[in-house]
TORGUVO-694813 format. One line per field, with one value per residue (C-alpha): x negated, y negated, z; residue in one letter. Coordinates in Angstrom, 1 decimal. Layout:
BEGIN
c1 <- c(X; ...)
c2 <- c(Y; ...)
c3 <- c(Z; ...)
residuo <- c(a; ...)
END
This chain:
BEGIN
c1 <- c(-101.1; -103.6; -102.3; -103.6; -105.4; -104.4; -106.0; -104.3; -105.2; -105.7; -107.8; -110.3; -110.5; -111.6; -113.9; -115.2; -115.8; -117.8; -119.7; -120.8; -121.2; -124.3; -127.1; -126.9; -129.1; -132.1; -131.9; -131.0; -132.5; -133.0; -131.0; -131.4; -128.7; -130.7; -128.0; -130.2; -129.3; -125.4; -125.3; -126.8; -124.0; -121.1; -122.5; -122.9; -119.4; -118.8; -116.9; -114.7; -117.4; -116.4; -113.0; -114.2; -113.5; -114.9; -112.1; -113.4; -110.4; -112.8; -114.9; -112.0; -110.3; -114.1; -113.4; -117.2; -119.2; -120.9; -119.6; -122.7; -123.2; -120.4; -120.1; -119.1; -118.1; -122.1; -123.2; -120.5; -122.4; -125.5; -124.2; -122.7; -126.3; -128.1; -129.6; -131.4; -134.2; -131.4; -129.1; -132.0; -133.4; -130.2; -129.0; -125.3; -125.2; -125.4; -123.6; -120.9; -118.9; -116.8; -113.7; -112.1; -109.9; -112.0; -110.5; -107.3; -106.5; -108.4; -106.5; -108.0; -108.8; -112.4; -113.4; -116.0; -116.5; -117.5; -119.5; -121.5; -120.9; -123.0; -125.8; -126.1; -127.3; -129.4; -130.9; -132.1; -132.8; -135.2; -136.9; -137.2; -140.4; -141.2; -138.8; -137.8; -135.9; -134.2; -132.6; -132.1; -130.0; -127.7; -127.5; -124.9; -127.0; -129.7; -127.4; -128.2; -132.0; -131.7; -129.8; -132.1; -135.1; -134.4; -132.3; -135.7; -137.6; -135.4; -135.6; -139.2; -139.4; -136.4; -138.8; -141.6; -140.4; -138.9; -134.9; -133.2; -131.7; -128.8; -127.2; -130.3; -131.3; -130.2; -132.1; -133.3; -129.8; -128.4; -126.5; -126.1; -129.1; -129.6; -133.5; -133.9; -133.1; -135.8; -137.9; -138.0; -141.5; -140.7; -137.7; -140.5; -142.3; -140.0; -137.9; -140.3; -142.0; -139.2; -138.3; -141.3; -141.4; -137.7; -138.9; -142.2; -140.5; -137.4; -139.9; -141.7; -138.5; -137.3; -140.5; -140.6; -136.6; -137.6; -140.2; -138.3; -135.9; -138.5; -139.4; -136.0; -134.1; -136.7; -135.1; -137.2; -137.7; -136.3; -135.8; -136.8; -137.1; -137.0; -133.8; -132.5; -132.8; -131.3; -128.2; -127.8; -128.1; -125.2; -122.7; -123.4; -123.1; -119.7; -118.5; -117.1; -117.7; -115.1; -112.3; -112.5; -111.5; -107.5; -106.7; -109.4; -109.1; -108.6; -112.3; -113.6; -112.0; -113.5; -117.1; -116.8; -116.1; -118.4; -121.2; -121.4; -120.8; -124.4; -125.6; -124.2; -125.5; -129.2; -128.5; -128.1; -131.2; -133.5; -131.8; -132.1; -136.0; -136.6; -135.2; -137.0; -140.4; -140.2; -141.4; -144.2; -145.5; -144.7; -146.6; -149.5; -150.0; -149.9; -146.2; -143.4; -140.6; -137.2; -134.5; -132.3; -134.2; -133.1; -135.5; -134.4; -131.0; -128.2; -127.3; -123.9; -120.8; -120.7; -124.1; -123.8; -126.0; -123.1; -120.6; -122.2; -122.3; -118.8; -117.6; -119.8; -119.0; -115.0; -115.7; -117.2; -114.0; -112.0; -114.3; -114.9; -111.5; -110.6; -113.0; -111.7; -108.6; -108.7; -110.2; -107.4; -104.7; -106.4; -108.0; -105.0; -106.6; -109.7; -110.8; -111.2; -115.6; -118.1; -120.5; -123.4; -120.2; -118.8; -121.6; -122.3; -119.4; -119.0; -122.6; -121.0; -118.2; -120.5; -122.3; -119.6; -117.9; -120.6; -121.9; -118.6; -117.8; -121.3; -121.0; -117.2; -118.5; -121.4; -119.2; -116.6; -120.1; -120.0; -123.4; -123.4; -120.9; -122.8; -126.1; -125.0; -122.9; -125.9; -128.2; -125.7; -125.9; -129.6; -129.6; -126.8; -128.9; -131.9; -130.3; -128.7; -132.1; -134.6; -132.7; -131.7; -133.7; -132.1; -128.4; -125.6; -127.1; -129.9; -126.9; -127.0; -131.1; -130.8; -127.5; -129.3; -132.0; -129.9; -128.6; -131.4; -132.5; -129.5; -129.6; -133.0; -133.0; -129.6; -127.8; -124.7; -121.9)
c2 <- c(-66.7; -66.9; -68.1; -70.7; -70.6; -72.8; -72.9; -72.6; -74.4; -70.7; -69.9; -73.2; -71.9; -68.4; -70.0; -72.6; -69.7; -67.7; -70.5; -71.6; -68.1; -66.5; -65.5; -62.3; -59.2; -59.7; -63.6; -63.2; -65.1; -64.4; -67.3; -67.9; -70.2; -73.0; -73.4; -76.7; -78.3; -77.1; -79.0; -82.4; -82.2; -81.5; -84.4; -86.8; -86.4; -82.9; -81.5; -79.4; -78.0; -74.2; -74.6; -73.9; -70.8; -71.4; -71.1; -73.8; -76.2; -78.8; -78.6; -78.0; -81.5; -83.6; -86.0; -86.7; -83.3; -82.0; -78.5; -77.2; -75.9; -78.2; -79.9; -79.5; -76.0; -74.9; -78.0; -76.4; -72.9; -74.7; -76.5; -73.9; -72.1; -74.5; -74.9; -78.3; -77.8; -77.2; -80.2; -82.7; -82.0; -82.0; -85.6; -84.0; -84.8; -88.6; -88.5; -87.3; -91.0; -89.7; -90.0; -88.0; -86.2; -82.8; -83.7; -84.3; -81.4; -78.9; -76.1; -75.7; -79.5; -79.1; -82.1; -81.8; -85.6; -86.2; -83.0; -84.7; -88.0; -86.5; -84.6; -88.0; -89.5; -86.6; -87.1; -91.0; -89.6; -87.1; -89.7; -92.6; -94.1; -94.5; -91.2; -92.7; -95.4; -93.2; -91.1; -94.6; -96.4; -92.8; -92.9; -95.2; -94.7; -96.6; -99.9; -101.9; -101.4; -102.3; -105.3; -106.5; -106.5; -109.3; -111.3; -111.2; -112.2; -115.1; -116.4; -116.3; -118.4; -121.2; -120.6; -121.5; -124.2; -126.2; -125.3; -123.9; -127.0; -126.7; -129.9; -131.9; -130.8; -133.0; -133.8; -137.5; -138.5; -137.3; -134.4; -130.5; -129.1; -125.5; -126.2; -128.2; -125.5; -122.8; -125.1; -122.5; -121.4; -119.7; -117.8; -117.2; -115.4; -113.5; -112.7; -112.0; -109.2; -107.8; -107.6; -106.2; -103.3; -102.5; -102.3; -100.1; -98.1; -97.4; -97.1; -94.4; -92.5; -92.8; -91.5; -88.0; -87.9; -87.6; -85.1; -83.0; -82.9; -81.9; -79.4; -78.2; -78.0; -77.2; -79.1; -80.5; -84.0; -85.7; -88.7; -92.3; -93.4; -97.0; -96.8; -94.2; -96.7; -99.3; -97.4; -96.5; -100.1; -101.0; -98.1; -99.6; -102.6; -101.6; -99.2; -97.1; -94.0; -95.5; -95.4; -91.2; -91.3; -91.0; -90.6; -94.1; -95.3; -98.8; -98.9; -99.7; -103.4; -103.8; -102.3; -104.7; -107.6; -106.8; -105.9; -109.0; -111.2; -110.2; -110.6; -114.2; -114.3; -113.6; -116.3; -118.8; -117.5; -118.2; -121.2; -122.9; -121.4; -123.6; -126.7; -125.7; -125.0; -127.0; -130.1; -129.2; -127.0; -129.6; -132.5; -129.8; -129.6; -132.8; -133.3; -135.5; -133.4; -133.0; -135.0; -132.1; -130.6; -131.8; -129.9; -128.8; -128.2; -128.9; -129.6; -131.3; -129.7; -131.2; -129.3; -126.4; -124.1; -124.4; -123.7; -120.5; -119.8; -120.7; -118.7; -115.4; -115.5; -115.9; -112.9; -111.2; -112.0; -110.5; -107.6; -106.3; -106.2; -104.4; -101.8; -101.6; -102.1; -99.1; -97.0; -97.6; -97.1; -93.1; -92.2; -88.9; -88.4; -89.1; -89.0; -91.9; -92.1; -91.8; -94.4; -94.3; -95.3; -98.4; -99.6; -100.5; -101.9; -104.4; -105.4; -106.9; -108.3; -110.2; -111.3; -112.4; -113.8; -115.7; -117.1; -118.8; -119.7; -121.6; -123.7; -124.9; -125.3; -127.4; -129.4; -130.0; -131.2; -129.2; -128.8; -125.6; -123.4; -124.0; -123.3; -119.8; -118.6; -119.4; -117.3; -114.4; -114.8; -114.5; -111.7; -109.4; -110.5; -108.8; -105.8; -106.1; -106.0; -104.8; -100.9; -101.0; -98.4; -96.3; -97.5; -96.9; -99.4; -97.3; -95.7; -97.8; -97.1; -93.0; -92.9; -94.8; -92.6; -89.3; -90.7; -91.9; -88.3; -86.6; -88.6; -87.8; -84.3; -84.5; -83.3; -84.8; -83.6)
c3 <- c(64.4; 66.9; 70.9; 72.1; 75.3; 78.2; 81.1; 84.1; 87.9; 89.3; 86.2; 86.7; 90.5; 89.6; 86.9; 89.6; 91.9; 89.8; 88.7; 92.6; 93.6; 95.4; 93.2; 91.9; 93.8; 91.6; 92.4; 96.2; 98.8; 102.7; 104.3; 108.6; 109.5; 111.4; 114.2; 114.8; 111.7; 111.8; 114.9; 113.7; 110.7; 112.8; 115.6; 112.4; 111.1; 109.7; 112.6; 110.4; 108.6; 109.8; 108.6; 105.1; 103.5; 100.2; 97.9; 95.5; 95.6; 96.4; 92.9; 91.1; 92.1; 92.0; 89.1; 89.6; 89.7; 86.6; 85.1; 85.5; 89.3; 90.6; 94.2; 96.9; 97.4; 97.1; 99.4; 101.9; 101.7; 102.3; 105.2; 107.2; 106.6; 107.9; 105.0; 105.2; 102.1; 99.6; 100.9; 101.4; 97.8; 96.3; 93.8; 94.2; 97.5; 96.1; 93.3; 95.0; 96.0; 98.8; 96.4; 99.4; 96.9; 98.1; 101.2; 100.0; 98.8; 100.9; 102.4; 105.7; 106.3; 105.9; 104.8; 102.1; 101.6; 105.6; 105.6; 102.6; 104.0; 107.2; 105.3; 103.3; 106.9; 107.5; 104.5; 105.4; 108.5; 107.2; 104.8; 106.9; 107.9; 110.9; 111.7; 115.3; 113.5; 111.6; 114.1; 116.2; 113.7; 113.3; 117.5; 119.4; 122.3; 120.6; 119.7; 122.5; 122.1; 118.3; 119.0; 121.9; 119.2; 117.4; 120.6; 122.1; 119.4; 118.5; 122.4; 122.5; 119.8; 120.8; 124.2; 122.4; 120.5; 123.5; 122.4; 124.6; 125.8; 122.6; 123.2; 122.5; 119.3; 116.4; 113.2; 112.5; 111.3; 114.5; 113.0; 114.4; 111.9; 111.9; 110.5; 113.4; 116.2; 114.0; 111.3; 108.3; 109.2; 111.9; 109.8; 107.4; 109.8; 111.3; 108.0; 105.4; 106.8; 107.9; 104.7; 103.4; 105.9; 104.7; 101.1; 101.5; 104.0; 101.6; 97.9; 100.6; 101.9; 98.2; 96.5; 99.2; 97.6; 94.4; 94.6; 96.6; 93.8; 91.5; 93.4; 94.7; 91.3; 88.9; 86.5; 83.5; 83.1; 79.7; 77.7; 78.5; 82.3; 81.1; 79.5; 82.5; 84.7; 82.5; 82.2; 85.9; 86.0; 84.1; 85.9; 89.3; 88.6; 86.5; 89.2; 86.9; 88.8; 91.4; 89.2; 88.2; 92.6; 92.8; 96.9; 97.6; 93.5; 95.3; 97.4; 93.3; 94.4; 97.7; 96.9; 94.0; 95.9; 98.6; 96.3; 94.2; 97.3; 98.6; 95.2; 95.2; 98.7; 97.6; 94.9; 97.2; 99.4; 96.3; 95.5; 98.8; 98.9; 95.6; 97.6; 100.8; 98.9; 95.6; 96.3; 98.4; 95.6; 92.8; 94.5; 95.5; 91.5; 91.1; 89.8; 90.9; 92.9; 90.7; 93.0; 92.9; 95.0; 98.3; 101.0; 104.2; 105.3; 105.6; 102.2; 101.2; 100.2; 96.9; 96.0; 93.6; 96.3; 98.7; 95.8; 95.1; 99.4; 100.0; 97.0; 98.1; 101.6; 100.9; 98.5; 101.2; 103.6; 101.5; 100.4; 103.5; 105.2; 102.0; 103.0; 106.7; 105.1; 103.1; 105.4; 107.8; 105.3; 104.1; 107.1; 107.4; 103.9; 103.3; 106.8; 109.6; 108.7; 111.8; 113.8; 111.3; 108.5; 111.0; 112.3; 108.5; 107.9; 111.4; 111.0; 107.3; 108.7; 111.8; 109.3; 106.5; 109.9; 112.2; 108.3; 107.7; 111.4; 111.6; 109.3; 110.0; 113.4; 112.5; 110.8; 113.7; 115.5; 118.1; 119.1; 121.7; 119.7; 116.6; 117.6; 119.6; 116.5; 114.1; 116.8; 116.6; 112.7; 112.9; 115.2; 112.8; 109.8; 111.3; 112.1; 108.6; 107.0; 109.1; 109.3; 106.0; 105.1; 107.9; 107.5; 105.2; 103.2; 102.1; 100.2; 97.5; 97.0; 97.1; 95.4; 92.3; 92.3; 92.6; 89.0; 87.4; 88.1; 87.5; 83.8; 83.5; 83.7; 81.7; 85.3; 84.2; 82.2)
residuo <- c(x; x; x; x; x; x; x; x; x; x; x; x; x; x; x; x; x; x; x; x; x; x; x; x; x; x; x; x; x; x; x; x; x; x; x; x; x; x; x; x; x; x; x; x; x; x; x; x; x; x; x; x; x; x; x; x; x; x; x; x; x; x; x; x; x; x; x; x; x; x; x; x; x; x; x; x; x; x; x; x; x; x; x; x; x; x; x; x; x; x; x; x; x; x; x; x; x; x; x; x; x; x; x; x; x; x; x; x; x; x; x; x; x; x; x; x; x; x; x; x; x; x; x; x; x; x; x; x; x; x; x; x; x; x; x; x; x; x; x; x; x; x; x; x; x; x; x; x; x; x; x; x; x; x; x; x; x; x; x; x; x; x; x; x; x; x; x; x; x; x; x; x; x; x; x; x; x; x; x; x; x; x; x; x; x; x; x; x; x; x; x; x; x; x; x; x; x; x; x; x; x; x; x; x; x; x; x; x; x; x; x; x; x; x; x; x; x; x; x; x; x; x; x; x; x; x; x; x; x; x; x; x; x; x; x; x; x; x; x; x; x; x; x; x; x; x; x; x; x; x; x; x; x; x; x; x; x; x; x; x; x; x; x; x; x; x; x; x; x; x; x; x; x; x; x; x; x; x; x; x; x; x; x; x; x; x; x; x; x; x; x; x; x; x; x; x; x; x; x; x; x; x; x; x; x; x; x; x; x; x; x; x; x; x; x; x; x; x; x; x; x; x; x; x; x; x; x; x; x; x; x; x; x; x; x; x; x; x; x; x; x; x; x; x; x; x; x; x; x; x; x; x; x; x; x; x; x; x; x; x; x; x; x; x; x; x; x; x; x; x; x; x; x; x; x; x; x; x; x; x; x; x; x; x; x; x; x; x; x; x; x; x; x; x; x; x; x; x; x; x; x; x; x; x; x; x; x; x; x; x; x; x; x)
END
């Protein structure tokens, strides 16, 4: 009777390490480390990168990488070289998740998952448009500048507008109104193209990604885009990839939470938009306004728009202290994160917080609190969405397109 053959941990190293291994003499390339580079990683958040020895434990433990060329053990190579054109073209460096169990179970503390974590940032920073905010948004010594941006905008136009006196400013019924400290035109302007710079700048930075993965993997490009992307769709908005993690298996719960709260979030936006706008547009046509749609703010509690507001920014309480939550709780593990990681995650929790306390404060009717809590929630909202493309929330954008490539070339497992 034939044996059967089982395959042993020490056997899935040796086959892991033959399978990440240099190129062969024929295939061998002339590598320089770019000292540079090594630098920038180990500043961003890889400080143990030397440590590694490259004994494969990492890609052996990765629920996530694809048996074909896994990650991270030839990311580490690459990052220790100095290496930049084979990390920066590279969709594993995104569809790695920062499980964490890599660094887990890494022998010499190493730390594959903030190494990655770090290129990741690199990786922003070497696609964003304009460059300078790139590199700004990774630096803390830039903070103060970012912030002062949109402080300054924002006074120029209370300036403007005659509102700086915040005791005064009431709406015709008497009542603290945020619309009647900045009318919605003036939120308009300021907002919307904001927002439009953060989408062309992130479709450019994404578009250079794409064809640098093209060019750097060579890989052929199959089956339908349309139903690629339809089925990248569906796993990120699943987060099943979270639950093949084992040492940070519970972040599935708080990205979830946190995830749908800003889509619940963006609801509301458009929502209150059709109040705000609705009328004005339905009378320009000709038609007689629907009396649900109640113009400007502030709209009652009873109103189904501040159902869905309330609900998402509880959500996003709870969401987001998960995340610091977690991150506290695995940090001997998984590793504490960096500045470019917790900047991210305060500039949610100002948001999530000065959102909730402005309107409980509005409704105590107290004017002056009110009004400087809404200002701060403007100001983190700008920051929010005017770096995107240069934050950790850019994250969300590349990692989506590292799988709709990775699917599309038939990457995966």
């Amino acid at each position: 009777m034939e044996q059967e053959k089982v395959e042993t941990p020490e056997a899935k190293v040796k086959e892991t390490a033959i399978e990440t291994a240099e190129p062969k003499k024929d295939d061998a390339i002339i590598a320089s480390p770019d000292l540079k580079f090594v630098n920038e990683i180990i500043k961003g958040g890889g400080e143990s990168l030397k440590k590694c020895y490259q004994c494969a434990t990492c890609s052996v433990v990765c629920n996530l990488t694809p048996d074909s060329k896994p990650f991270p053990r030839k990311e580490m190579i690459h990052a220790q070289w100095g290496m930049k054109d084979k990390l920066f073209g590279n969709p594993d460096i995104w569809l790695c998740h920062q499980c964490s169990d890599c660094t887990a179970y890494c022998p010499r503390g190493a730390k594959p998952g903030e190494v990655l974590n770090a290129v990741r940032k690199l990786s922003i920073e070497n696609y964003s448009v304009p460059r300078f905010l790139g590199k700004a948004v990774g630096s803390p010594g830039a903070l103060v500048l970012l912030f002062a941006i949109p402080v300054a905008i924002l006074l120029a136009i209370f300036a403007g507008l005659g509102h700086l006196n915040l005791e005064a400013i009431r709406n015709e019924a008497g009542k603290i109104a945020y619309s009647a400290l900045l009318p919605s035109i003036y939120i308009d302007s300021v907002y919307v193209p904001i927002a439009l710079f953060a989408v062309i700048s992130l479709a450019i930075g994404v578009c250079k990604y794409w064809k640098d993965m093209e060019r750097a993997t060579g890989l052929a490009l199959k089956g339908n885009i349309a139903s690629t992307i339809t089925a990248t769709i569906w796993e990120i908005l699943e987060h099943k990839r979270f639950e093949k993690c084992n040492i940070t298996k519970d972040r599935k719960i708080a990205h979830f939470l946190v995830f749908y709260s800003f889509i619940g979030l963006a609801i509301t936006t458009a929502w209150a938009v059709t109040y705000l706008y609705g009328p004005g547009l339905m009378k320009l046509f000709g038609m007689k306004p629907f009396s649900w749609m109640l113009g400007e703010s502030p709209y009652p509690l009873t109103d189904p728009v501040k159902w869905i507001a309330n609900a998402s920014a509880l959500t996003l309480l709870v969401g987001i202290t998960l995340v610091i939550s977690n991150r506290l709780k695995n940090k001997e593990k998984a590793g504490k994160g960096g500045y470019y990681d917790w900047l991210f995650i305060y500039i949610v929790f100002a948001i999530m917080a000065t959102g909730i306390l402005s309107e409980l404060v509005r409704l105590a009717d107290i004017a002056i609190l009110a009004y400087i809590i809404y200002f701060a929630h403007l100001v983190v909202v700008f920051f929010l969405f005017a770096y995107a493309p240069f934050s950790k929330m850019a994250h969300m954008v590349y990692r989506a397109t590292a799988m709709v490539f990775a699917k599309y070339t038939e990457r995966e497992t």
